[in-house]
C-alpha positions in Angstrom: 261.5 101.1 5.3 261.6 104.9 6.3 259.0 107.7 5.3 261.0 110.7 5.6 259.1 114.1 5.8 260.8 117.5 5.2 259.5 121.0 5.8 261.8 123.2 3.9 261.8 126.9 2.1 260.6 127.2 -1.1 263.8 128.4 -3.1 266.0 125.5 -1.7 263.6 123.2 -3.9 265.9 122.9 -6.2 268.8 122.1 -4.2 267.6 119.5 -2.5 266.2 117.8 -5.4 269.7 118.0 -7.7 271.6 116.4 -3.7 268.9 113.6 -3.4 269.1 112.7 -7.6 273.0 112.5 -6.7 272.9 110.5 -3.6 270.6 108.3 -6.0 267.2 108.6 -4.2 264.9 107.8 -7.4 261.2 109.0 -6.2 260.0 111.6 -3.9 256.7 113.4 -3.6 256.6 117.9 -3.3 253.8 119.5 -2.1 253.3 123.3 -1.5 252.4 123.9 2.1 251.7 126.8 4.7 252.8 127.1 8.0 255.0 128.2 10.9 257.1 127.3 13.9 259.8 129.7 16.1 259.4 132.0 12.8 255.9 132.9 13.8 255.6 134.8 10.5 255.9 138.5 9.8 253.8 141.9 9.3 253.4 143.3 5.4 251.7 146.0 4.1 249.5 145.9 1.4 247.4 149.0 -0.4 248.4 150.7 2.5 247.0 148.2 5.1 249.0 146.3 7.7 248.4 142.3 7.5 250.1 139.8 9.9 251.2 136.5 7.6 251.6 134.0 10.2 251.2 131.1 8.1 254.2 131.4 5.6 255.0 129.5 2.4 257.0 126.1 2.8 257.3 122.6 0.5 257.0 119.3 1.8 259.3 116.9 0.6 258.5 113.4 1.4 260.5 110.6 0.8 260.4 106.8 1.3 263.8 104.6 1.6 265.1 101.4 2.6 266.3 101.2 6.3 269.6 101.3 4.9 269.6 104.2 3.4 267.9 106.3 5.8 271.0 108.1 7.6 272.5 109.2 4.3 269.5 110.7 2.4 268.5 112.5 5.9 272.2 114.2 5.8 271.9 114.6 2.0 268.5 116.3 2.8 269.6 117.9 5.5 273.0 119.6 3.9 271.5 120.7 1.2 268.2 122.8 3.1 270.5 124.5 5.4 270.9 128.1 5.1 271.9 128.4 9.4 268.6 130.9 9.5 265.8 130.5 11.3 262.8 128.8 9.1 265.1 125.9 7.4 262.4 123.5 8.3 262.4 120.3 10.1 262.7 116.3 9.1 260.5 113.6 10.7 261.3 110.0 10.0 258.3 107.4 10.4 258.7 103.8 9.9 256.6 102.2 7.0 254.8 99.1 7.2 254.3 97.9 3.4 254.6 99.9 0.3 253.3 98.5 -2.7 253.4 99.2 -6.7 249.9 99.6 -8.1 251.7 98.6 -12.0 252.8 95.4 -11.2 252.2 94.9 -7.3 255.7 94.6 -6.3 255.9 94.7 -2.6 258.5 96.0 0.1 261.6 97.5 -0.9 261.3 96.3 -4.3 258.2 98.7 -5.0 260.2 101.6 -4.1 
């Protein structure tokens, strides 16, 4: 099994969920997050002041498949972030050990 981790902006949410329900990837996990990489973040003004906002607002999807599977849902994922600017985000892929389902304490693949 795969973990797959994707930085991504905020109003491609939606995208990305409605390509991974149609590729048939069942569970994922969404968190709100902050950061920045070649972006570096920008300047705004606010009640007249200048403020640099380096960490800027991102989601993390994260994503946990069968071996099998991995190649597609990363392309799925993938396809449906990019906008070709910079700030689309990133992917990482780690393996995964065990996953197991508290309910019933299915194991493997079978808990996913």
């Amino acid at each position: 099994m795969k973990k797959i981790e994707a930085i991504i902006q905020p109003f491609k949410l939606e995208d990305v969920k409605e390509a991974l329900k149609h590729a048939g990837v069942d569970g994922m996990t969404i968190t709100e997050v902050r950061g920045h990489g070649r972006q570096k973040g920008h300047k705004e003004v606010y009640r007249g002041q200048e403020y640099n906002v380096d960490l800027l607002p991102k989601i993390k999807v994260e994503i946990v498949v069968p071996d099998g599977r991995l190649e597609e849902t990363v392309k799925t994922l993938a396809d449906a972030a990019r906008t070709g600017k910079l700030g689309d985000g990133k992917i990482f892929v780690t393996a995964v050990e065990e996953a197991i389902r508290i309910r019933n304490s299915d194991r493997g693949e079978g808990a996913l």
